[in-house]
C-alpha positions as CSV (number, residue, x, y, z in Angstrom):
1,X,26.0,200.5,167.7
2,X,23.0,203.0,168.2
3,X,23.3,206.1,168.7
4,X,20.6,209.6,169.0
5,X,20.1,211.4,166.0
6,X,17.5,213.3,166.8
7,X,14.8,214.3,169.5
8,X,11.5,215.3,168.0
9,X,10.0,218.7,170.5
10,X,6.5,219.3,170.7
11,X,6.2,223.2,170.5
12,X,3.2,225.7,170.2
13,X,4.3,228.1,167.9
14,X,7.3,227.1,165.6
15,X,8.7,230.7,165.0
16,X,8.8,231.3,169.2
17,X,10.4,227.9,169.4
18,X,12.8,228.4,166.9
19,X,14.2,232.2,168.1
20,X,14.8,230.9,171.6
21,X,17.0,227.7,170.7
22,X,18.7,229.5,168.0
23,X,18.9,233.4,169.5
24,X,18.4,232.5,173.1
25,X,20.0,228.7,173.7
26,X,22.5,229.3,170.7
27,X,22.1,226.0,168.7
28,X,22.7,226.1,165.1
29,X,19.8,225.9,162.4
30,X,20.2,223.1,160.4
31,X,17.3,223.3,158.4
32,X,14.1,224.9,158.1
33,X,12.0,223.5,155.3
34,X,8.4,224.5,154.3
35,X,7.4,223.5,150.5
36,X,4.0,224.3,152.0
37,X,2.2,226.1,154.1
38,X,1.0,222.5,155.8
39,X,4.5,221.0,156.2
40,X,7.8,222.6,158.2
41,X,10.9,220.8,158.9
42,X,13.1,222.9,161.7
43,X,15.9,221.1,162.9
44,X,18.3,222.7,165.2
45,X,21.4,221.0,167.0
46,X,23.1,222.5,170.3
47,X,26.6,223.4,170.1
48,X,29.0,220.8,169.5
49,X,26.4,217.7,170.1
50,X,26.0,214.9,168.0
51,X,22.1,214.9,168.3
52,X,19.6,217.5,167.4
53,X,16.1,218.6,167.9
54,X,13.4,219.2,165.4
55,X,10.1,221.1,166.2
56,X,7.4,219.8,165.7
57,X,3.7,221.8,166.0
58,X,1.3,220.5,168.7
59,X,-1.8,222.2,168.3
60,X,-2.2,222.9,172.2
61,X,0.0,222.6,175.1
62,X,2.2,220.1,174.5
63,X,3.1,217.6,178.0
64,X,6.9,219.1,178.5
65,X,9.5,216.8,178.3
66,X,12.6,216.6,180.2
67,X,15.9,217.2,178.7
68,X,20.0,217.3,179.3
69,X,22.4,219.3,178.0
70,X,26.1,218.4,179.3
71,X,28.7,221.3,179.5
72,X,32.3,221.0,180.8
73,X,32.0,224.3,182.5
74,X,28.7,224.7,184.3
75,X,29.3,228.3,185.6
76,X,30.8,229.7,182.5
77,X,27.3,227.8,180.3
78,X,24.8,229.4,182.8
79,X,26.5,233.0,182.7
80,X,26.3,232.9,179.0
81,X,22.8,231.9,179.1
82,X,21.9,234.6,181.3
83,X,23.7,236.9,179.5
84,X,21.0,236.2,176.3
85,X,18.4,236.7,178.6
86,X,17.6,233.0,179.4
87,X,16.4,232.2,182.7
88,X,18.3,229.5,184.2
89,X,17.8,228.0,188.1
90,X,21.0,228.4,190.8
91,X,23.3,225.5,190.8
92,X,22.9,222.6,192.6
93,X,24.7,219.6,193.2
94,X,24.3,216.1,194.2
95,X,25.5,215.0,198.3
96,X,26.8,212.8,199.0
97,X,28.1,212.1,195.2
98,X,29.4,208.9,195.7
99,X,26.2,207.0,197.5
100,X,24.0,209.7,196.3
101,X,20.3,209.5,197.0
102,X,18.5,212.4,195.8
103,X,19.5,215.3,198.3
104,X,21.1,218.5,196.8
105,X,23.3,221.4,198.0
106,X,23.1,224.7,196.6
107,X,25.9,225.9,194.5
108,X,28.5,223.5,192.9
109,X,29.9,220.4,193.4
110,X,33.3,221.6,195.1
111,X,35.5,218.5,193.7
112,X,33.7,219.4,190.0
113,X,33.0,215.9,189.6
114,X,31.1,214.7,186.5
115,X,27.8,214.7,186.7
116,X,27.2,216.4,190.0
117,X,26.2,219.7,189.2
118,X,23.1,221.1,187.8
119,X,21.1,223.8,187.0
120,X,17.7,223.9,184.9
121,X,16.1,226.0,182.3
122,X,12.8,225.7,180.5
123,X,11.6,226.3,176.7
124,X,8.6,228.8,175.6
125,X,6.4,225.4,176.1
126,X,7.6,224.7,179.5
127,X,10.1,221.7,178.4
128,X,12.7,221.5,181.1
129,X,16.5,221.4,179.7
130,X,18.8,220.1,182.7
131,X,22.2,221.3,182.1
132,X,24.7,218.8,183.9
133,X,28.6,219.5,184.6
134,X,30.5,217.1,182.6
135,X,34.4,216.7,182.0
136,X,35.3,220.7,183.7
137,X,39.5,221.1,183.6
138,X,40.4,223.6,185.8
């Protein structure tokens, strides 16, 4: 069995990076070590995932990569973000679900079916965090 410890993010300035995951996006610092001014290890992990992130200094603009972040409550996740000052996309979702193709509605999926809505967010750097509805109990 394999599974994703960690996701190494290519970031600009370390110290922007860090204050919008951990005061912005909420995830929890896990460690932040410098024995010297050449070498920094700042390792964050979102709220209640398994796998975390590390920042890593890219001396220019870093290509952005594409991310997920699964929520079981998709509106209550993007208020909250808002609320910090994060800005996050409208909600979309996936039509038809079930032979789905590519196409999106605005707003969110009114069954709340896994994985059918979403909504997007990007980092200081410009790496694009999809946040996807998965597991919502009513």
């Amino acid at each position: 069995m394999l599974k994703l410890e960690v996701v190494l993010v290519p970031v600009t300035d370390v110290d922007r990076a860090l204050a919008f995951y951990e005061q912005k996006l909420g995830f929890a610092l896990d460690v932040d070590y410098r024995p010297s001014s050449q070498f920094r290890v700042v390792q964050l992990t979102p709220p209640g995932s398994a796998c975390s992130i590390q920042l890593v200094r890219h001396g220019s603009s870093p290509h952005p990569l594409g991310l997920y972040l699964v929520t079981d409550d998709i509106v209550a996740t993007r208020d909250a973000l808002i609320g910090r000052g994060v800005d996050v996309t409208e909600l979309r979702h996936k039509v038809p679900v079930d032979s789905w193709e590519g196409a999106f509605d605005a707003g969110i999926d009114p069954q709340r079916r896994d994985y059918a809505t979403f909504a997007d967010l990007c980092d200081p750097d410009g790496h694009r965090w999809t946040l996807q509805e998965r597991g919502y109990h009513a």
